[in-house]
C-alpha positions as CSV (number, residue, x, y, z in Angstrom):
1,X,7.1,68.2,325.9
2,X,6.6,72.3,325.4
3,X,4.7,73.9,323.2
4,X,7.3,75.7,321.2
5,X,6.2,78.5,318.8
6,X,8.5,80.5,316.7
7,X,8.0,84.4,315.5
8,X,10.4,86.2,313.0
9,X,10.6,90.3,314.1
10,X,9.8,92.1,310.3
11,X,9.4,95.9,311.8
12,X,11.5,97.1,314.6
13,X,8.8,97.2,317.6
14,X,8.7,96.4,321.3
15,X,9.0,92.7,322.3
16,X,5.4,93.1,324.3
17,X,3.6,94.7,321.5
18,X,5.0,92.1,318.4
19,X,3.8,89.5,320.9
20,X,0.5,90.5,321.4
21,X,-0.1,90.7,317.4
22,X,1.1,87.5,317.2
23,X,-0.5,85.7,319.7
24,X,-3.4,87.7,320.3
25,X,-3.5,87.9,324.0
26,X,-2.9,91.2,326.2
27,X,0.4,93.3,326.6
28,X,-0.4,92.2,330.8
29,X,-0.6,88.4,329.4
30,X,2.1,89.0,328.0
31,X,4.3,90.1,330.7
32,X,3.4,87.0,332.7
33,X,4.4,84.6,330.0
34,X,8.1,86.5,330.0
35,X,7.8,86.5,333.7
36,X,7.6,82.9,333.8
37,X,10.7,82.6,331.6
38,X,8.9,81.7,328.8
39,X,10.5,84.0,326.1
40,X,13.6,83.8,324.5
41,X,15.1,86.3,321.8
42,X,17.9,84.5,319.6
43,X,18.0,81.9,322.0
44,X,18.8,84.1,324.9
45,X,16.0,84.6,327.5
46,X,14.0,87.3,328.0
47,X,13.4,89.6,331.1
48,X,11.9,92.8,330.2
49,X,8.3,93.3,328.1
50,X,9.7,96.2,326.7
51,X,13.2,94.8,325.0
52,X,13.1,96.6,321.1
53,X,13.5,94.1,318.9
54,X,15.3,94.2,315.2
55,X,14.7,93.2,311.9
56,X,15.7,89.4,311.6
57,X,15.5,88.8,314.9
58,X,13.9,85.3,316.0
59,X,11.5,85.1,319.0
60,X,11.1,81.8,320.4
61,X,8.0,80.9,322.7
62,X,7.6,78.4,325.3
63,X,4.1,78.0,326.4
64,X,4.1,76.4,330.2
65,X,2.3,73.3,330.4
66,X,-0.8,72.8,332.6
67,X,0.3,72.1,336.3
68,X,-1.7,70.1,338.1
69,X,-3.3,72.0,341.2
70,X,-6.0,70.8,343.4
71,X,-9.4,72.4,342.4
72,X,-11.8,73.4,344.7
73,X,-14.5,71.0,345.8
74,X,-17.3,71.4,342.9
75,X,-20.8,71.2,344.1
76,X,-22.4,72.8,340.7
77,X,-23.0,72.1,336.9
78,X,-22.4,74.0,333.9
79,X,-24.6,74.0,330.7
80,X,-22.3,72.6,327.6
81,X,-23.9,74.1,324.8
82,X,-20.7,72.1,322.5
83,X,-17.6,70.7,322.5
84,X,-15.0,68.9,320.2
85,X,-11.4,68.4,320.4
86,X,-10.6,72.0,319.8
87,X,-13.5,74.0,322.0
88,X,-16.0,74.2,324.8
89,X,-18.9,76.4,324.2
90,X,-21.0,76.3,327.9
91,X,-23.5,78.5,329.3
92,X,-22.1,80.1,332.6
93,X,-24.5,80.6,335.4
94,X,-24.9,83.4,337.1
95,X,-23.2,84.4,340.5
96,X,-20.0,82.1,338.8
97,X,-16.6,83.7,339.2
98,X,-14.7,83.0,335.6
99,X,-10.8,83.1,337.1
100,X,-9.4,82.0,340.6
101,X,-7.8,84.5,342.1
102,X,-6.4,84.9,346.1
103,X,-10.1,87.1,347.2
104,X,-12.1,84.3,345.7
105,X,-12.7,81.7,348.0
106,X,-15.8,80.0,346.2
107,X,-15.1,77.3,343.3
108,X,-14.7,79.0,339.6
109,X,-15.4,78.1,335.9
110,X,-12.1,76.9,335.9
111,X,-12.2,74.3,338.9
112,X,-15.2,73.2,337.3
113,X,-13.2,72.7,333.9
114,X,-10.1,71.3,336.0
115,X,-13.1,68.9,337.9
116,X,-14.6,68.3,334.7
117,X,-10.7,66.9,333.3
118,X,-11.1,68.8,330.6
119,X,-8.2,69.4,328.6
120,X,-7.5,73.3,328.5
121,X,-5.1,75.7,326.6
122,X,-2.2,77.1,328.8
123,X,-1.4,80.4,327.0
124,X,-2.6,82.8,329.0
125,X,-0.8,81.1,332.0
126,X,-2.0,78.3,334.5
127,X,-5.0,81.1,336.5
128,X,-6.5,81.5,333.4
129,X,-5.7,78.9,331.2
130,X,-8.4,78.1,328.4
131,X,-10.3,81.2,329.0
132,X,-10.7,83.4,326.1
133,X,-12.6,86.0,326.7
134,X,-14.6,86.6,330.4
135,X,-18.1,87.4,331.6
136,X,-18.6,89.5,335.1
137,X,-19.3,86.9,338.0
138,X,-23.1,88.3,338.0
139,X,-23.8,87.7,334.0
140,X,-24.6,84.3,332.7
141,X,-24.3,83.5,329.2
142,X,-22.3,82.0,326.4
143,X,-18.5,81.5,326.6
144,X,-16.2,79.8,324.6
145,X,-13.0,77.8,326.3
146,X,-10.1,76.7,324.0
147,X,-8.6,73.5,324.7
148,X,-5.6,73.7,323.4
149,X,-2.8,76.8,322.4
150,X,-3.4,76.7,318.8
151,X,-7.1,77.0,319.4
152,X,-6.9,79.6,321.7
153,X,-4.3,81.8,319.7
154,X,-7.0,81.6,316.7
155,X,-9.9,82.4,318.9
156,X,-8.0,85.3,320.1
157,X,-7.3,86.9,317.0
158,X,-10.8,86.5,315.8
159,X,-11.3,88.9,319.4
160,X,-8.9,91.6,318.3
161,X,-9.9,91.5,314.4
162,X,-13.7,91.2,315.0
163,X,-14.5,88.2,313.4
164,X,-15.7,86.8,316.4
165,X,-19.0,88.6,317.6
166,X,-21.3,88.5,321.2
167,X,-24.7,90.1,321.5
168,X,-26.2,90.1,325.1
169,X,-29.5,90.8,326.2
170,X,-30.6,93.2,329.4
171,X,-33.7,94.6,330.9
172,X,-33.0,97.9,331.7
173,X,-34.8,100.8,333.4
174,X,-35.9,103.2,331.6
175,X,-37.0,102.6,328.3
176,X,-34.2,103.6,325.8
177,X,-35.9,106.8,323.5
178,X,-34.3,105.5,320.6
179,X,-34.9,102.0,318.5
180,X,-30.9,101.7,317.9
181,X,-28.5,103.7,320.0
182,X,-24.7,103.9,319.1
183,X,-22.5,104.7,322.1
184,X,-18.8,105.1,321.1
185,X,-16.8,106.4,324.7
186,X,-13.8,105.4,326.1
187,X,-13.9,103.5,329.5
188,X,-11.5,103.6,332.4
189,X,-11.2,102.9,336.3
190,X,-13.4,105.6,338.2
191,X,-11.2,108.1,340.4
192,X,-14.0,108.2,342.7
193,X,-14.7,104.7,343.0
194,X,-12.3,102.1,342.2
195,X,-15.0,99.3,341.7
196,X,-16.4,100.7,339.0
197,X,-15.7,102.3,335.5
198,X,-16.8,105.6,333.5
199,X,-16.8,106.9,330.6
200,X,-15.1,109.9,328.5
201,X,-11.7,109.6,330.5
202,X,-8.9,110.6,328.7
203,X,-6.8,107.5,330.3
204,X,-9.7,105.4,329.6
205,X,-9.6,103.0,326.4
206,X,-12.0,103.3,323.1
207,X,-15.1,101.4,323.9
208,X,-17.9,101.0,321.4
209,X,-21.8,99.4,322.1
210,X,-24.6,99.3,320.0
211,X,-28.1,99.3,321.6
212,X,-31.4,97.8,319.8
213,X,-35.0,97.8,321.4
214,X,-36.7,94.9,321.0
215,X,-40.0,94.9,323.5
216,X,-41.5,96.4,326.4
217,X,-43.0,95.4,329.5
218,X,-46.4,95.4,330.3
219,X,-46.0,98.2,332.1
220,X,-44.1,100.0,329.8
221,X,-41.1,100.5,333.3
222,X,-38.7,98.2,332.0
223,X,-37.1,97.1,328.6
224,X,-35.9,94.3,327.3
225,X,-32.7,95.4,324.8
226,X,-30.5,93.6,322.7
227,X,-26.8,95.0,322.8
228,X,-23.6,94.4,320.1
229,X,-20.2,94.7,321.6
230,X,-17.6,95.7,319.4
231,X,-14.8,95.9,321.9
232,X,-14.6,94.3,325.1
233,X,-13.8,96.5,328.1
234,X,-14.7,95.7,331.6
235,X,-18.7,96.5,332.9
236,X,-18.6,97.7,329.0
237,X,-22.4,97.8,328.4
238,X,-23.6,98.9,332.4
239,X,-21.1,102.1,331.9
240,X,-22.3,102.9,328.3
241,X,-26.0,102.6,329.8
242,X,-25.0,104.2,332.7
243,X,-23.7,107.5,330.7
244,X,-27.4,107.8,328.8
245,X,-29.0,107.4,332.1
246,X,-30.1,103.8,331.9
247,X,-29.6,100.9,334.2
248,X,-30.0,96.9,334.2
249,X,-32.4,95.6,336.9
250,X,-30.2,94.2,339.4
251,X,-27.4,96.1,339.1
252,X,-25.9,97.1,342.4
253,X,-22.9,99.2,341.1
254,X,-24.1,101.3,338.1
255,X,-27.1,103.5,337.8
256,X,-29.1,102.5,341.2
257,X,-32.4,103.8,341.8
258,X,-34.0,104.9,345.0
259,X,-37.3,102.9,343.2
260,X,-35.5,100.3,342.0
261,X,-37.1,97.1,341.5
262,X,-35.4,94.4,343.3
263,X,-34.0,90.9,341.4
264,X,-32.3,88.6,342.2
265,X,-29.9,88.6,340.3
266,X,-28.1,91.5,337.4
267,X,-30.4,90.9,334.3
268,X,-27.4,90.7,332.0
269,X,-27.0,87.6,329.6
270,X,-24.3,87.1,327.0
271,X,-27.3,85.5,324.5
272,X,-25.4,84.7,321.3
273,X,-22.3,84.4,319.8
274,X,-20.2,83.4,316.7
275,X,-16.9,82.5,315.7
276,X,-14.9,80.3,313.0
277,X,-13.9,77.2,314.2
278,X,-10.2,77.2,314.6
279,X,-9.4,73.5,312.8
280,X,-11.8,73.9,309.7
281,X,-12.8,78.1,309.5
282,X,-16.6,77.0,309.7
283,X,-18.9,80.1,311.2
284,X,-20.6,78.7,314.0
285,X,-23.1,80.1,315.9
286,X,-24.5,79.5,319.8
287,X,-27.4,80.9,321.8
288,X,-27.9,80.2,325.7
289,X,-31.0,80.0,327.1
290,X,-32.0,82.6,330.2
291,X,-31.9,80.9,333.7
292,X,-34.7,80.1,335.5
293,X,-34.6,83.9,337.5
294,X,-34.4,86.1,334.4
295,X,-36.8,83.9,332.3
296,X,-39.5,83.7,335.2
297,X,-39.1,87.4,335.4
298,X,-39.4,88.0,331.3
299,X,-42.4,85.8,331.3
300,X,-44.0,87.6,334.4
301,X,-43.4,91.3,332.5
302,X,-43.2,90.6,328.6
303,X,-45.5,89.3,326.1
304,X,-44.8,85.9,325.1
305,X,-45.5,86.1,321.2
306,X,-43.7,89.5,320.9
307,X,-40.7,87.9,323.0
308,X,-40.6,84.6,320.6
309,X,-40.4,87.1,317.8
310,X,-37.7,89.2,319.3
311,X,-35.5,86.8,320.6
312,X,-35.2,84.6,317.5
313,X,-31.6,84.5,316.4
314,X,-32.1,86.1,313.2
315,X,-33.6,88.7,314.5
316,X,-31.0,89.9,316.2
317,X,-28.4,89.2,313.6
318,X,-30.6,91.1,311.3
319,X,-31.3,93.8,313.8
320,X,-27.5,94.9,314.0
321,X,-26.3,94.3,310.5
322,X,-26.4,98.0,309.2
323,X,-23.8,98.8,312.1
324,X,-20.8,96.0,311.8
């Protein structure tokens, strides 16, 4: 049986742009769920993302249901931090690809959901289905995965409207000058290299990051920061610390240094984050614990009773309050 979901148009508008406020997914998801001859406007079916729609106008949507495709072998384990009926919070190692794509021949986070038989949401299409938001294959860190379409569509909105918030931690080289550091730029594809991004292009899109100190190393080389998204771009926090000069240890794209000091891996961990349960509104909130590499690493540069300090979840909440 589809999933059937039904939108009235109240302000003449594009049929991709309506969609994405409704649903909360991307103008690009979008265009695959019409693609896939999922959307219908008074009952007739729908070709083009960029059909105008009128007052009045009824918008039926008919989310796919999960195929059944065989996932790659699984030879790993992921971390589940929570789970109910509704979502999945886990804790996604590092060196993990999120989505399976054609130039990815290693199992992903979603064989291992698909190996798992874990039911998953389908409204962002069968490649990404249940994924909500994504984490670069070299970060670890909390994620949350909606298993089902009315989870995901509320988890998605509390993305665009902010309700939903992620704070990572990095260690970065060199020390930031400033306790708090505010970087509002946009981000786009580089012209000059098209694996990474930069700042302050006028095609780019608005990107904001806030940046809080929280302790030195020993050495007083490295730092280890705390950083707020408030948007979510791709490589968002390596570009903005790449555009005051800064890099993360183990960062092979942005910011490299002759001197660098080798890790294994990018020192980049999504630590925290919040959300309101989609069945009952509840604010919950998760924190993932560093893997083995970046923890042996933190305990081999930072001070332990200034790191318990630091890294306490209040602390950080409290640390970024004056900015949301």
């Amino acid at each position: 049986m589809l999933n059937t979901e039904l939108y009235f148009c109240e302000n003449p508008e594009r049929l991709d742009t309506f969609l994405t406020g409704k649903i909360g997914q991307t103008r690009s998801q979008i265009a695959t769920l019409i693609k896939h001859n999922c959307v219908y406007v008074e009952n007739k079916l729908v070709s083009r993302p960029g059909v105008k729609l009128k007052v009045g106008q009824k918008i039926r949507v008919e989310f796919p249901q999960l195929e059944e495709s065989q996932a790659k072998e699984v030879d790993f384990d992921v971390e589940i931090l929570y789970e109910d009926e509704d979502v999945l919070v886990i804790n996604k190692p590092s060196g993990l690809t999120v989505h399976p794509a054609p130039s990815v021949k290693e199992a992903t986070l979603v064989d291992w959901l698909k190996h798992k038989g874990i039911r998953l949401s389908t409204i962002s299409g069968e490649e990404r289905h249940g994924i909500v938001h994504r984490l670069d294959k070299g970060t670890s860190g909390a994620m949350i995965v909606a298993k089902n379409n009315e989870a995901h569509e509320f988890l998605s909105k509390q993305l665009q409207d902010k309700s939903m918030g992620r704070y990572y931690m990095a260690v970065v080289t060199p020390p930031l000058k400033d306790d708090v550091t505010i970087i509002e730029s946009n981000i786009g594809r580089s012209s000059h290299n098209r694996l990474k991004m930069a700042c302050g292009l006028e095609h780019g899109k608005y990107a904001k990051t806030m940046f809080k100190s929280l302790t030195l190393s020993s050495d007083e080389k490295t730092q280890l920061i705390a950083c707020k998204l408030f948007t979510g771009r791709t490589h968002q926090i390596r570009v903005h610390l790449e555009s005051l000069n800064r890099h993360i240890l183990g960062d092979h794209i942005y910011g490299l240094a002759p001197k660098q000091e080798k890790t294994e891996r990018i020192l980049l961990h999504a630590y925290l984050i919040y959300f309101n349960h989609p069945r009952n509104n509840k604010r919950l909130y998760f924190t993932a614990k560093f893997d083995d590499t970046m923890q042996k690493y933190i305990d081999k540069k930072f001070d332990r009773e200034i790191l318990n300090e630091v890294i306490n979840t209040n602390y950080i909440l409290d640390s970024f309050t004056t900015a949301i």
